[in-house]
C-alpha positions in Angstrom: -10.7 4.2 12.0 -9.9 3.3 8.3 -6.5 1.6 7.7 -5.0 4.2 5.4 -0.9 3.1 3.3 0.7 4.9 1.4 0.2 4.9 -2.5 2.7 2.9 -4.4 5.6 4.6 -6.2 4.6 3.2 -9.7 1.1 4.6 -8.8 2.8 8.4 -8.0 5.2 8.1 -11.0 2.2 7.2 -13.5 -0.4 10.3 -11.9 2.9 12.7 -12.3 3.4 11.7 -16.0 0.1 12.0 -17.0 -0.3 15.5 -15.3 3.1 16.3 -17.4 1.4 15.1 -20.7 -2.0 17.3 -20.0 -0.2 20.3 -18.9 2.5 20.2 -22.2 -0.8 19.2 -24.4 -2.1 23.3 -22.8 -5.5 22.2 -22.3 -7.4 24.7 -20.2 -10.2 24.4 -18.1 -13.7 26.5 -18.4 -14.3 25.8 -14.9 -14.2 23.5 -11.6 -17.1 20.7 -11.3 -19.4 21.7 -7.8 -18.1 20.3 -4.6 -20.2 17.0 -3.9 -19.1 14.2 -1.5 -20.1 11.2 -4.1 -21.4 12.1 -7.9 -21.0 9.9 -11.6 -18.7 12.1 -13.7 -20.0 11.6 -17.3 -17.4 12.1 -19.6 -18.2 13.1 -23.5 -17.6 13.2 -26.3 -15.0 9.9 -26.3 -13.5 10.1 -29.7 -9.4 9.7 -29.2 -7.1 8.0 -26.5 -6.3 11.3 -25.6 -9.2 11.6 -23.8 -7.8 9.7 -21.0 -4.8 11.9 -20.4 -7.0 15.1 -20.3 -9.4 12.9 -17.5 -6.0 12.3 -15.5 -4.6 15.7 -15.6 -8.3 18.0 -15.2 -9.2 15.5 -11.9 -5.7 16.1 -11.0 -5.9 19.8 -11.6 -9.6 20.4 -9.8 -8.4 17.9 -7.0 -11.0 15.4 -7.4 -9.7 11.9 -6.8 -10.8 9.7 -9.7 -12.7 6.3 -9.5 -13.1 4.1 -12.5 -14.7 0.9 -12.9 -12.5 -2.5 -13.4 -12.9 -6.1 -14.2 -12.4 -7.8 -10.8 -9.9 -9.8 -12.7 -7.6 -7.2 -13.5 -6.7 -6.2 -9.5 -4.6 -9.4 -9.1 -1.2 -9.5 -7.2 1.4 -7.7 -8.5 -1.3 -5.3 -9.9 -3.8 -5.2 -6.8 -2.3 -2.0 -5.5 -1.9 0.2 -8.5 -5.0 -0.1 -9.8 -6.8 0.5 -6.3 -4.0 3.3 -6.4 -5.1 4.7 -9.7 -9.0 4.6 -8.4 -9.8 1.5 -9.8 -13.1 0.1 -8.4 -13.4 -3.9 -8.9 -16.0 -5.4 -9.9 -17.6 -8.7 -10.9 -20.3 -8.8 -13.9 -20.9 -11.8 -12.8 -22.0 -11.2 -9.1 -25.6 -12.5 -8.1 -27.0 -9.0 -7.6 -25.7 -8.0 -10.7 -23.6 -5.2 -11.9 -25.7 -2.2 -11.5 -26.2 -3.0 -7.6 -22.9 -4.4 -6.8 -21.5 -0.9 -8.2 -24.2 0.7 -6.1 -23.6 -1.0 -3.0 -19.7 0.4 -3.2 -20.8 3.8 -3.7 -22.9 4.0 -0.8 -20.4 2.2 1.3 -17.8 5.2 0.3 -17.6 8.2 2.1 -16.4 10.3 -1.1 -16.7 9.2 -4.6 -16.2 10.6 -7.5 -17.0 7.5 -10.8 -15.8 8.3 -13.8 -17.4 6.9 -16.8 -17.9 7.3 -20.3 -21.3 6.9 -21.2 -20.7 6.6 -24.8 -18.8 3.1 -24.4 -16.0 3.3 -27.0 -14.5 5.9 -29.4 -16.4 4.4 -32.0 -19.6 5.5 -30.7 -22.5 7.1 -32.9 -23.2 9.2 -30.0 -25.5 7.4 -28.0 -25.4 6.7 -24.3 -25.8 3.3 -22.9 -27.7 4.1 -19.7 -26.2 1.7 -17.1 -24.6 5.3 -16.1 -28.0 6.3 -15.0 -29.1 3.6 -13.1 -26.2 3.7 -11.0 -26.6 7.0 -9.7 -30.6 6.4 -9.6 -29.7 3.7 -7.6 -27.0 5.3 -5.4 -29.4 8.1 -5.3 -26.0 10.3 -6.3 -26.0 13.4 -9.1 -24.4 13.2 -12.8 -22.2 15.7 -13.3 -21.4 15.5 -17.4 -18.2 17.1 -18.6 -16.9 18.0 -22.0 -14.1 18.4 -24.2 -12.6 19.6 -26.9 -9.3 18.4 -28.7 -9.0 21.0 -31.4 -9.6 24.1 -28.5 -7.9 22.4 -26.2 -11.1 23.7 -23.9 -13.2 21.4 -21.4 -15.6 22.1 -18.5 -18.2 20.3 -16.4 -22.0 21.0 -16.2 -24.5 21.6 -13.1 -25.3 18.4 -11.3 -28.4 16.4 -13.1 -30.1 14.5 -10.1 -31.7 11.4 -11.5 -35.7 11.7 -11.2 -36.5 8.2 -12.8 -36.9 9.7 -16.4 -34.1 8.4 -18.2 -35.3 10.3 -21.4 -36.3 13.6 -19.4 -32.7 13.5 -17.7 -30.7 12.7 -20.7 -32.1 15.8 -22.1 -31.1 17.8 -19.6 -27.5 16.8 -20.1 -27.8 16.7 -24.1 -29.2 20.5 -24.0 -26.1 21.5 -21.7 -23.1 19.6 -23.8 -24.9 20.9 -27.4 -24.7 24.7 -25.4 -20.8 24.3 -25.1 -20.2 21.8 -28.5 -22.9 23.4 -30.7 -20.4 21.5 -33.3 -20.4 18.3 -31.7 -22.7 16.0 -34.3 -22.2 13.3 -31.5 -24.5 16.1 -29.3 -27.3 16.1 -32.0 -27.7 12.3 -31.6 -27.8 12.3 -28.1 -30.6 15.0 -28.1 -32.3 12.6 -30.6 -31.5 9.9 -28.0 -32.8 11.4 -25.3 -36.8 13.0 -27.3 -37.0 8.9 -27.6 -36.0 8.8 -31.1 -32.7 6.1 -30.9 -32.4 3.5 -28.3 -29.2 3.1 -25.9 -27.1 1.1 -27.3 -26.6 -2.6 -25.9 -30.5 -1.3 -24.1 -30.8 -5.6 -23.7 -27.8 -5.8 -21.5 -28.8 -3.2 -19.0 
């Protein structure tokens, strides 16, 4: 049986302020991602540090709990228990099997996941995707469930799950076609369609 402790008050205080900020924000959801035991939950577009408060409140609101991606580094004592609190997944881009499969090999060792990431990389994006996304859940062998938002609606929503099939390109358009459907707006949309016929290349493609 799995040792289970109870989450640390900073941890509780932090969840409850960020739910207070989404809620008095009045963002509303279109509807609830599909019930899956372990999926990558690709955020987009990432274009203000608001974005972060909408992720914390929507997980919070569709009772998903979050998992993130962190620099081993930054889950040392005192901060070892509020970042594993606040989902935080450690790992070490230095590891011998690399970062792709050491993220791999803690997704299938969970029994629920749910990794959020933000394909895009920063808020200064063009719009293209770095792929390391996908060949996580390739190698996990685990759906992509992309999600939207928008700032100036206040609306946001999460798409059908995209199973990887091995074509980055034939994937990626899948997702692109479905984010342009409920952004038709969103020029950041247009170059990830482009992305995805083969027209751009991911972005930082030689570190992948």
């Amino acid at each position: 049986m799995k040792e289970t402790r109870k989450a640390s008050l900073l941890s509780r205080i932090v969840w409850r302020l960020l739910k207070a900020l989404y809620d008095s924000q009045g963002f509303k959801l279109e509807n609830h991602p599909p019930k899956l035991k372990k999926f990558i939950l690709a955020g987009s577009p990432h274009t203000t540090n608001w974005d972060f408060i909408y992720f914390a409140g929507a997980v919070q609101e569709v009772g998903i709990m979050p998992s993130f991606i962190g620099k081993h580094t930054l889950f040392k004592w005192p901060m070892t228990n509020f970042m594993l609190d606040m989902g935080g997944m450690p790992v070490d881009r230095s590891a011998p099997r690399g970062y792709v499969n050491t993220v791999v090999d803690k997704i299938k060792a969970a029994d629920e996941i749910a990794l959020v990431i933000a394909p895009e990389g920063s808020r200064t994006s063009d719009g293209r995707w770095r792929s390391g996304f996908y060949h996580i859940a390739l190698g996990a062998g685990i759906p992509i469930v992309p999600a939207w938002v928008n700032h100036e609606t206040k609306a946001a929503g999460f798409g059908d799950p995209v199973m990887p099939s091995g074509d980055f390109h034939a994937d990626l358009a899948k997702i692109a076609a479905y984010l342009k459907s409920r952004r038709p707006d969103c020029e950041r949309f247009d170059v990830l369609a482009a992305q995805a016929r083969g027209e751009l290349e991911a972005p930082g493609k030689k570190r992948d």
